[in-house]
C-alpha angles and dihedrals in degrees: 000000000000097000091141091057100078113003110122104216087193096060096126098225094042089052086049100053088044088050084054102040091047089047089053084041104051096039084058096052088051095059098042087048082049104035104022108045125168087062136149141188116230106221131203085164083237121147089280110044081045092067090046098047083054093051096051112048095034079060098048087234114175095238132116128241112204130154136192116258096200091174097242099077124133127259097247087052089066099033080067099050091062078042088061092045092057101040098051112015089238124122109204116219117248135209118202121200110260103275091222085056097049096047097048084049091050099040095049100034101024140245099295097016083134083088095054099063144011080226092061102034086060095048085056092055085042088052086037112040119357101056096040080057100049087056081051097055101041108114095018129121095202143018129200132206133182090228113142130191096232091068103072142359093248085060098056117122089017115169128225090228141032150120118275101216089198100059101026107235151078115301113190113185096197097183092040096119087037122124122224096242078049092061093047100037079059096047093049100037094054091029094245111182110244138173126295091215088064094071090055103064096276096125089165111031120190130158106337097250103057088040131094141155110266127215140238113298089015123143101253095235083048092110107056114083086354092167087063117093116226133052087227088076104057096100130090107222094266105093092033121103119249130181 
């Protein structure tokens, strides 16, 4: 959304808080990559994740980077993905919906039926999203995501640890106390591949259709599922409790 246009990465106090929140971020990595293992990082290649994927491989940290390829993702998702190859040498690894779920979904609701209903939408992140996770996660002790507590009012208070009943294992949530000048300051300032969609106005970028720019002012999760009423529903499925 334009955060690289004005923001000044030699600002002294915003170089000191980033100093202190990298120091607390990387030493957390370490220990779940010590103590945690096996651990992996869930990638959507937003900002964020961006910021993570860059700490841990340029520490050689033993932690696995996969995404969700849900199929509907925008160009500039996967242009990113290539983007990531290249940087860094590292292929992440994707998981794709169950094909025979996709197409009953598609075949009884519609092609787009995600737009008709909160109910459906909902099932289409479940196909698309939930249920590829849950196959990521299986065998793993931990799980990390780039969340942080500033993006939404769901997210308030997040920690940057705790145990994720649903899926029965270790959550960390290393950039949860993170500010958004923090995250870019750090992408500029290393050179970390991000996004293009970013720079037009996308802060939070999910599958191409439920996804828009938002505009000044805006709530940054205003643009996913935007036709939707209700702050309680901008979430996916993946960061929400279930028994």
């Amino acid at each position: 959304m334009s955060q690289n246009a004005n923001l000044d990465v030699n600002n002294p106090a915003l170089q000191a808080s980033l100093a202190e929140k990298l120091a607390q971020t990387t030493a957390l990595l370490r220990d779940i990559a010590a103590n945690f293992s096996p651990a992996t990082l869930a990638s959507s290649l937003g900002a964020e994740d961006m910021v993570l994927t860059d700490l841990i491989l340029h520490n050689k940290l033993d932690i696995e980077i996969f995404s969700l390829d849900t199929g509907r993702l925008p160009a500039e998702t996967y242009t990113l993905m290539a983007a990531v190859q290249k940087h860094y040498g590292y292929k992440l690894k994707l998981y794709y919906p169950r094909h025979e779920l996709i197409e009953t979904y598609t075949h009884e609701h519609g092609i787009n039926a995600f737009y008709d209903s909160i109910e459906l939408r909902k099932r289409c992140c479940h196909i698309r999203k939930v249920e590829p996770l849950q196959r990521a996660l299986a065998g793993k002790k931990a799980w990390i995501t780039g969340q942080r507590a500033q993006q939404a009012a769901a997210r308030d208070g997040l920690p940057h640890h705790q145990y994720d009943e649903g899926n029965r294992l270790e959550k960390f949530n290393p950039l949860a106390n993170w500010t958004e000048k923090e995250v870019w300051a750090y992408i500029r300032s290393q050179d970390v591949p991000y996004n293009a969609l970013h720079d037009k106005h996308y802060p939070s970028i999910g599958c191409a259709p439920c996804t828009r720019a938002i505009s000044v002012g805006e709530d940054v999760r205003a643009g996913r599922w935007w036709w939707e009423e209700g702050a309680e529903n901008k979430e996916c499925g993946l960061h929400v409790k279930r028994a």
